[in-house]
C-alpha positions as CSV (number, residue, x, y, z in Angstrom):
1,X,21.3,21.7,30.1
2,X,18.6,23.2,28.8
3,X,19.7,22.9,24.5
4,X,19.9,19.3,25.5
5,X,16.2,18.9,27.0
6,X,14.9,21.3,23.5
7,X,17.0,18.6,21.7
8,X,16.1,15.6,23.0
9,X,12.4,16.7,22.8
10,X,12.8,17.7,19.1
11,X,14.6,13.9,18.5
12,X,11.4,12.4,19.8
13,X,8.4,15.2,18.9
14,X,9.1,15.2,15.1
15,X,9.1,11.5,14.2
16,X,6.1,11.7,16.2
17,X,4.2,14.6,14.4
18,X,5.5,13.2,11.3
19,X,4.4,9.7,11.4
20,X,0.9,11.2,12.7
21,X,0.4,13.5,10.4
22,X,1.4,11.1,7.7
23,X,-1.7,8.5,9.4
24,X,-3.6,11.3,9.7
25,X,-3.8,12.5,5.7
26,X,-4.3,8.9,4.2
27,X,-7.3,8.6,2.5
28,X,-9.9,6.2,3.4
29,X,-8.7,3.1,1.7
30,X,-6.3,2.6,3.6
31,X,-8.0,0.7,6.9
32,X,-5.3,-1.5,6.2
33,X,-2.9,0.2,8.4
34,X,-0.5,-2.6,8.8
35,X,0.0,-2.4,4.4
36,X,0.0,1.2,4.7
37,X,3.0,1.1,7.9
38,X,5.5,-1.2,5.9
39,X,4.6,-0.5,2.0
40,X,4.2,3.0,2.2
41,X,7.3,4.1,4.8
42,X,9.3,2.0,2.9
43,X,10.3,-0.8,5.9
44,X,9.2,-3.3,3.0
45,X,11.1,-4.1,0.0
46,X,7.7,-3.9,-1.8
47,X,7.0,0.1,-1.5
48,X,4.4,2.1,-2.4
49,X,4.2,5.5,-3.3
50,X,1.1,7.4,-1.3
51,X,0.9,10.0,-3.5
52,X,0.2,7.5,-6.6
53,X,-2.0,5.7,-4.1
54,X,-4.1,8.6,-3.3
55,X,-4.9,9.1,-6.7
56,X,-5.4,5.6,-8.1
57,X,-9.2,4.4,-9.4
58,X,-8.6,1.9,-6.5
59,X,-8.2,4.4,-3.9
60,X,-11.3,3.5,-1.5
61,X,-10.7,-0.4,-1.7
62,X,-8.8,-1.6,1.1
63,X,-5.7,-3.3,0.3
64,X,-6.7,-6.8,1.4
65,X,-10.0,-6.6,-0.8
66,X,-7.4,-7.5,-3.7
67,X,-4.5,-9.3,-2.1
68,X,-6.6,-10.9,0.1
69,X,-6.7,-11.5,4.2
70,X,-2.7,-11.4,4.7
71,X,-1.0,-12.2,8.3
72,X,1.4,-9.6,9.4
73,X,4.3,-9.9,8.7
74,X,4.0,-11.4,5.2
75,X,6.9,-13.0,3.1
76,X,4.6,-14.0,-0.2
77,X,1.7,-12.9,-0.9
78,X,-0.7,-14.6,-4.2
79,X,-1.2,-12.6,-7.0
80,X,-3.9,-10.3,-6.9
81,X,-6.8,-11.9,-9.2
82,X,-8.5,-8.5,-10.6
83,X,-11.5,-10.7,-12.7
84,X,-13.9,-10.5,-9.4
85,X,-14.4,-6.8,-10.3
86,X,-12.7,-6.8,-13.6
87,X,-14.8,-9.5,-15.5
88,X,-15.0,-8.1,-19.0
89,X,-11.5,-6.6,-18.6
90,X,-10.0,-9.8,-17.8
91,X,-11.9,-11.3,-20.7
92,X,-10.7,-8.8,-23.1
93,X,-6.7,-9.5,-21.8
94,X,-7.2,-13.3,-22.5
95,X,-7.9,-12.7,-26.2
96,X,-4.9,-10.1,-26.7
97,X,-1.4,-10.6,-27.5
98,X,0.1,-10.2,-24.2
99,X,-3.0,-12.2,-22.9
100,X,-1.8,-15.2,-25.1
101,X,1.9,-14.7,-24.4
102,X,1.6,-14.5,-20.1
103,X,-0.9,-17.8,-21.1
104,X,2.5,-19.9,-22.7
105,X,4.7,-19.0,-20.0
């Protein structure tokens, strides 16, 4: 009786410590816990990998700052439009090649 109290308490105490350790050691861009609980743990289609996300440039910009105010759950989401902190980027992208070739269709 006893293995199967120590087991029952292992089924539910490591998903537990797992998932809050795993809220615990994501950095602060990621307010956005309802992006973080679907695109990182992989319940979305759309995944993300944390590690990657830990070290991007955009690290401490919460995800809606680019995708925008999102209700939860989301089917579509718009594009991200980069050019409100990317303005000479953007510019730059327009004039290239692949700029003129996303431009045609």
């Amino acid at each position: 009786m006893l293995w199967l109290k120590t087991k029952l308490t292992l089924i539910i105490l490591i998903p537990v410590l797992t998932l809050s350790l795993f809220f615990i050691c994501i950095p602060s861009f990621s307010k956005d816990n309802h992006c973080i609980e679907c695109h990182v743990t992989g319940k979305s289609e759309k995944r993300i990998e944390l590690k990657e996300l830990k070290t991007s440039v955009h690290k401490d910009i919460g995800c809606t700052n680019c995708h925008g105010a999102l209700s939860y759950p989301h089917r579509e989401i718009k594009p991200v439009n980069c050019t409100g902190c990317h303005e000479n980027e953007n510019a730059d992208y327009i004039k290239s090649i692949h700029g003129k070739l996303s431009a045609s269709g």
